[in-house]
N, C-alpha and C positions, 0 to 999 in steps of 0.2 A: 645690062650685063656688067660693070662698072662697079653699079650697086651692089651683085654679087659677089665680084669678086674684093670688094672693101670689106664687105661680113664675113666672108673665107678667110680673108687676114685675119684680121681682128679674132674670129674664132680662135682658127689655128696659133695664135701669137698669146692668145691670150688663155688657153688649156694647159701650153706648155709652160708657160708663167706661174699661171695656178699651181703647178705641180711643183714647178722650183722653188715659188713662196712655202705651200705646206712644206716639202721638205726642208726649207729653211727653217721657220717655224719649227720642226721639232728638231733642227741642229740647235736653235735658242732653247730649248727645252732642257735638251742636254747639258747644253752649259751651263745653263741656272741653277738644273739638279747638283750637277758636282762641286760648280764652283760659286755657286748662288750670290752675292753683291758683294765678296771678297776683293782684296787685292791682284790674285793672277786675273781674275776675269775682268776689272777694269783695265787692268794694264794691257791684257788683249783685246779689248773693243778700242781701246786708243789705238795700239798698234794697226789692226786690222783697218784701221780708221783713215792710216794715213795712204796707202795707196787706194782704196777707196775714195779719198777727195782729190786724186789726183786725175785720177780717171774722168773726173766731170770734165777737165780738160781736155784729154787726149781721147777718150774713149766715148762712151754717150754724148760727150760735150762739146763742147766746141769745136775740135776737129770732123767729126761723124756732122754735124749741125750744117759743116760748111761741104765737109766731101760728097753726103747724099744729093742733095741736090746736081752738084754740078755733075755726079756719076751718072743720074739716072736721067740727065739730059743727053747726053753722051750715050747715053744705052737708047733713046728716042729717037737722037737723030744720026746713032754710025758713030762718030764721029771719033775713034780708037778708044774706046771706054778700058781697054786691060792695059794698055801703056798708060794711061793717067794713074789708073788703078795700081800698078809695078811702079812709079815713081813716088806717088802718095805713102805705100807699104815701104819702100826701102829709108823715104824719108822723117817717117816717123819714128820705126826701127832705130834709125841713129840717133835723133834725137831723146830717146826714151833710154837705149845703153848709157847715152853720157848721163840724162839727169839720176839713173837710180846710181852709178859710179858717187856723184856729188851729196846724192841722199846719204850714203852710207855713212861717207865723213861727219856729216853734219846732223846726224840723225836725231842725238841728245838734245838739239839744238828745236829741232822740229818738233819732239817731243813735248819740251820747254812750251812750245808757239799754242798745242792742241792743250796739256790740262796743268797749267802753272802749279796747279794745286798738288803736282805728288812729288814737288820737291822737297828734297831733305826725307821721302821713306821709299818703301820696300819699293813701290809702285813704278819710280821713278827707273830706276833700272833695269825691272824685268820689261817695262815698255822700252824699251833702247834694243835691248835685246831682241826683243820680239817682235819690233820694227824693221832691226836689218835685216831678221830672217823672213816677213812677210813681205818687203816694200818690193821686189824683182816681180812680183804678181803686177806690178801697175806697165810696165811693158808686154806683160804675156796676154794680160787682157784690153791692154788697148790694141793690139793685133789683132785679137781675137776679132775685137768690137769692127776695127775696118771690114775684115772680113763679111762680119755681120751685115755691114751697108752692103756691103757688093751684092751679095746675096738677097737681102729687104729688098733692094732694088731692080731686083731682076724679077722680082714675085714669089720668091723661094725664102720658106719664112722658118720652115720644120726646123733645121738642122740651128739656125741663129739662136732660135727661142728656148730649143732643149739644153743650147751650151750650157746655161748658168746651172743645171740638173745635176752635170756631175761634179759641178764645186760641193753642193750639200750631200751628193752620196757619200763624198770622201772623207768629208766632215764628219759625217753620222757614223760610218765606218770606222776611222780612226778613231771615234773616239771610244766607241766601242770596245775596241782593241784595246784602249789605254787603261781601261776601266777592269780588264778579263788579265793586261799583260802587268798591269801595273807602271804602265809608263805616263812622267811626267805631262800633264794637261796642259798647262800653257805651252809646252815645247813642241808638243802635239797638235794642236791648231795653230802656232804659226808654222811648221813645217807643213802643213796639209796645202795651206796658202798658195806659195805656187807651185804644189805637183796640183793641184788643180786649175791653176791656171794653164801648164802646158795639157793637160787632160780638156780644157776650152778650147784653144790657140788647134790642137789638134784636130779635133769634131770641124771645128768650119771652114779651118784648109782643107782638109780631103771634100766638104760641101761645094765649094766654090770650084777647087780643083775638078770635079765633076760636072760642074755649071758650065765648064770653058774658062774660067778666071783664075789661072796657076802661076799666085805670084809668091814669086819666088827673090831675096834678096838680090839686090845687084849693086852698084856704088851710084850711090845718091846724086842725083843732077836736079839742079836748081832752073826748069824748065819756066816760060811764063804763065804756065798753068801754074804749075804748084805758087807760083808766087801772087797769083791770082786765089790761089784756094786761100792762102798764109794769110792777105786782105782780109777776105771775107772773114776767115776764124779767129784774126785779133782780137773783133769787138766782144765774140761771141767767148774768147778767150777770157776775156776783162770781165766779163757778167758770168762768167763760172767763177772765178776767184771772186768775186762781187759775195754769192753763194756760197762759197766754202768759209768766206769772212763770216758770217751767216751764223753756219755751223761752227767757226772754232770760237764764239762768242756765246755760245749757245753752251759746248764742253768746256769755255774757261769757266762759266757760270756753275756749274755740276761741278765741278770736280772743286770747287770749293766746301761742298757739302758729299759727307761720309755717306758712300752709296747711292748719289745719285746719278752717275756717269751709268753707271747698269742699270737703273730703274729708267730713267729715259732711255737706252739703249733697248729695254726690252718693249717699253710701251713704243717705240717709233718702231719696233718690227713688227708687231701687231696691225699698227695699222697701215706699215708699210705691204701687209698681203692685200686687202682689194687695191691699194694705190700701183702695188705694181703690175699685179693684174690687167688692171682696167687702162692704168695710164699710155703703161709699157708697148701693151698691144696697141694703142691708137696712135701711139708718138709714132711707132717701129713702120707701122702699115700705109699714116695719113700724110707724113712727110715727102717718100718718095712718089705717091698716087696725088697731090697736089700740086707736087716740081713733075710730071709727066702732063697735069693737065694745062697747066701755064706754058707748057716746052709747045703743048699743039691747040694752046689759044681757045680752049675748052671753058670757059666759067661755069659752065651751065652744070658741067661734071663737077667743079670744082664745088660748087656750092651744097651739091647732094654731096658729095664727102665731108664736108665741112659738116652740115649739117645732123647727117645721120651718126659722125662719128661724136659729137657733140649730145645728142641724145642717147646714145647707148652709154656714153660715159656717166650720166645724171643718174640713170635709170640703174644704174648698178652701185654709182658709188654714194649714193643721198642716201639709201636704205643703210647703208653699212656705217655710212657715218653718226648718223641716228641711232644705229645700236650700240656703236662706242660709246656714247653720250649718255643712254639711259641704262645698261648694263656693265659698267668695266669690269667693277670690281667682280662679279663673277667671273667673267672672262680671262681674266689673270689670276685670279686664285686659284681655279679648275687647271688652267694649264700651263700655270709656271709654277705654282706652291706646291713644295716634293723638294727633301733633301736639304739643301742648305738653303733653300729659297724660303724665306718667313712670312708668316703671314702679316708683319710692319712692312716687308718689301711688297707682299700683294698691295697693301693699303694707297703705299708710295704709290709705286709704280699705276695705278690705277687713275689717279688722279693726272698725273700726266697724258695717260690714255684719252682719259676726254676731253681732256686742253686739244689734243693732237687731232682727237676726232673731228671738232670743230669745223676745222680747215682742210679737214679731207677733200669736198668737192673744191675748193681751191686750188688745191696743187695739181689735180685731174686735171683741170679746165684750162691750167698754163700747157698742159699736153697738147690739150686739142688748138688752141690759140696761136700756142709760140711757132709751128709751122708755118702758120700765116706770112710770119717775115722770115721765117730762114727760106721758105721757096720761093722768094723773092730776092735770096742772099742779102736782105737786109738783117743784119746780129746787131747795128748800131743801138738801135730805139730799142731792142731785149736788156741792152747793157745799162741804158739811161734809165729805166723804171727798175731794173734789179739794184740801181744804187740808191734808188728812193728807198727799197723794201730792206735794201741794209740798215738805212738811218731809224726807220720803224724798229725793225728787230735790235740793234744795237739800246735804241732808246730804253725799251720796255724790258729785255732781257735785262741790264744790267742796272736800269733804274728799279726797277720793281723787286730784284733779289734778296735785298735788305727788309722787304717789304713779305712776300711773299714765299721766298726760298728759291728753289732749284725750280719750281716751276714756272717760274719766269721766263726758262730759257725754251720752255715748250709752248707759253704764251708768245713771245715774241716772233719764233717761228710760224706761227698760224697766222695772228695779224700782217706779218708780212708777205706771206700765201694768198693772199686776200687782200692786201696792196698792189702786188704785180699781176694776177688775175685779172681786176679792174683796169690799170692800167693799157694792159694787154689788152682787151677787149674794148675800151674805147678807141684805141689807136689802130687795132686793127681793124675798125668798120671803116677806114679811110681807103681802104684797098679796091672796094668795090662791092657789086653784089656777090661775087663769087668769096667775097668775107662776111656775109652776113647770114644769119641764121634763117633756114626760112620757116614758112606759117606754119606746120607740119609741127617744127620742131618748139613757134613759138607757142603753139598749143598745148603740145604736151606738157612743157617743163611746172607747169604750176602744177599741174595733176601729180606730175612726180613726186613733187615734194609735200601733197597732201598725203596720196598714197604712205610714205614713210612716218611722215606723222601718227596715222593712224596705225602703224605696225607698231610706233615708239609705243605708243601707249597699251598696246599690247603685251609687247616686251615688258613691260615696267608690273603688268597683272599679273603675267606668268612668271615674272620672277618674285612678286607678294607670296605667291601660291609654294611657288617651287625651292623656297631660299634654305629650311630645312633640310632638303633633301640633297641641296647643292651645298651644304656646309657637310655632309656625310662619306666617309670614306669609302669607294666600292661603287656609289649611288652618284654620285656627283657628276663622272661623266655622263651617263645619263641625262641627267636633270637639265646639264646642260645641253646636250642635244634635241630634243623634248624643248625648251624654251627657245633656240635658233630655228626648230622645222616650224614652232607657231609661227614667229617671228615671218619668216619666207614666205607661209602657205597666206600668212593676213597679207601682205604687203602684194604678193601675187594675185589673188581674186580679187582686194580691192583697185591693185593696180589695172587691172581688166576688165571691171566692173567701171568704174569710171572712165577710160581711154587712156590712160596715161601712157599707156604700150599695148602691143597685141604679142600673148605669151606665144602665138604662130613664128612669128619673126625672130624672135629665139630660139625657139624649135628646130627652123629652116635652118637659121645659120650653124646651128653648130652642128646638122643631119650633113651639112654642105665640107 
């Protein structure tokens, strides 16, 4: 029963993800159409950027890392789960007022920190601009995000999963409108920022509020839970900033180089759709189903979670990785190139795509892993391997720059995706059986990964075949649909044909 209801998540968490990725995806569409690797458009992926990395703190990150567990043990055994809940909410609320108050003043400053390089031009000031107006998003959504746990945790996954839906309809919307009314584009996506985050913040307070969970502000008390949560989320705190080091070593690197701040920008959204798909739903579902089986001494459940959520993660994101790898440059020409997007930025930006691809099953597999220790409220050993994976990434991004270019900084992210992975997975078989993968799942993974092999080279035939009609205006979409259904249909009958998975089990889950 367990089993089932882990694939009902996962399904459910991960349909509604799909649909926020595409619609994201064609908000990236949008913007490359009008504002293709221009100044307004990098000065809004900076902007946009900066409440974005803050959230890995407060919102998915360290805070969410430390409060799921200890909610959904609370929700296991009684034990007043909506006063923890109302003190956590009120106290992050304050916490989050004062720091965007401090963002504002210092914003030029923080801008400065994210892309050194658009000092002294246009860049540098519309991203100032376009910062104070986006940065009040990183409180609307790390509220949202709490909410989100309360919710994950309870087994109510709908309402979490669909919030991010209407950040991209509002986006696609406005810009629309900007496009029909004539109003300024960059002013237009950062003002969309946070009327979409109260348009989140709203969706999962009326969810929770409905669940039994109506929290609502009150004056912040410094209780020894929360000072107990604040422990746990320091470490976890340090290895988000660890990770955002990461990332602004990654855009100090790009924004040295003319258009590449948006060509990495659009190749990490690409292949951020199977990553957040796949990852999102198993972090979202296997976290608080891990901290419930530890709460009632279960391992035996713990390991079938572990387990199956470990193979459905392979099984979905090896294939997708493989076709970044042997396809980009189609991939990005079909559905960024239109409008001010060139075909020098498809080139660009493609080659980034498959550095990115690389370490796609990497970043998945910190999904399924890193729960191991937060449902343990261990974030210590997350923080001591994420500063390994900074010294990698630091190394290579900025030693090889000189060397290679701007894509250094998408090599170094990947090698470090694949340091902490490793890491992660040696250290987390220390935990027990209920940390180790079992037969089941050590059987399949080799199959999986021949399975996509054998689709690459698929993909690699039908695109010899099909690369005329994919350079063709009118035809192209096509063409390329046409070489993504080969792609699925080989990768599925041979995936089935050897055992790598049974296409029933997917079937169920998502009938479920």
């Amino acid at each position: 029963m367990s089993q089932i209801r882990l694939m009902r998540g996962f399904a459910t968490v991960g349909v509604w993800t799909l649909l926020s990725r595409v619609l994201g995806f064609v908000r990236d569409i949008f913007i490359a159409a009008f504002l293709g690797a221009g100044p307004v458009a990098e000065a809004f992926v900076v902007a946009f950027s900066l409440p974005n990395m803050f959230r890995r703190f407060f919102a998915e990150g360290a805070f969410n890392m430390a409060f799921v567990p200890m909610f959904s043990k609370k929700v296991e055994t009684g034990e007043g789960p909506l006063d923890f809940a109302r003190d956590a909410f009120s106290g992050l609320a304050s916490i989050l007022i004062l720091f965007t108050l401090v963002a504002q003043i210092f914003m030029p400053a923080l801008v400065f920190l994210m892309a050194s390089g658009f000092a002294g031009d246009e860049r540098f000031d519309l991203a100032v601009l376009f910062g104070r107006i986006a940065f009040p998003y990183i409180l609307l959504i790390s509220l949202a995000a709490l909410l989100s746990g309360v919710l994950n945790a309870t087994g109510r996954f709908v309402a979490a999963a669909a919030a991010p839906v209407l950040l991209n309809v509002l986006f696609i919307s406005t810009l629309s409108l900007a496009a029909l009314l004539g109003w300024d584009f960059g002013l237009t996506l950062a003002w969309t920022v946070p009327i979409g985050g109260i348009a989140q913040l709203a969706l999962v307070w009326i969810a929770a509020s409905r669940a039994g969970f109506r929290l609502t502000p009150r004056m912040p008390r410094l209780t020894p839970e929360l000072k107990r949560l604040a422990i746990i989320a320091a470490p976890a705190a340090l290895a988000g900033g660890v990770v955002q080091v990461n990332l602004l070593v990654g855009r100090q690197v790009a924004s040295q180089f003319d258009g590449a701040i948006a060509w990495l920008y659009n190749a990490d959204r690409l292949y951020q759709l199977p990553l957040g798909v796949v990852a999102i739903a198993i972090g979202v579902v296997l976290l608080p189903q891990l901290s419930r089986n530890l709460a009632a001494e279960d391992s035996a459940a713990g390991q079938e979670a572990f387990s199956r959520a470990g193979e459905v993660a392979l099984a979905l994101t090896v294939p997708c990785a493989v076709a970044l790898v042997v396809i980009p440059t189609p991939l990005i020409s079909v559905l960024f190139e239109r409008g001010a997007f060139t075909s020098d930025d498809s080139a660009a930006t493609a080659v980034a795509l498959a550095v990115y691809g690389i370490g796609l099953p990497a970043f998945v597999l910190q999904k399924v892993l890193q729960p191991l220790f937060f449902a343990r409220e261990d974030t210590k050993r997350p923080f001591y391997f994420a500063l390994v994976a900074m010294v990698v990434n630091a190394l290579v991004a900025v030693g090889l720059a000189p060397v290679i270019g701007y894509i250094s900084a998408a090599l170094g992210a990947t090698l470090a995706g694949w340091v902490m992975a490793w890491l992660l997975w040696i250290y987390g078989r220390k935990f027990g059986e209920a940390a180790r993968f079992d037969a089941q799942f050590r059987t399949r993974w080799p199959r999986i990964v021949l399975a996509s092999l054998i689709m690459g080279a698929a993909l690699y035939g039908g695109f010899l075949i099909l690369s005329p009609a994919l350079g063709m205006a009118g035809w192209r979409y096509l063409a390329l649909a046409v070489l993504l259904i080969l792609g699925g249909i080989t990768y599925a009958l041979v995936g089935q044909a050897i055992g790598a998975f049974r296409l029933s089990d997917f079937r169920s889950a998502l009938r479920r």
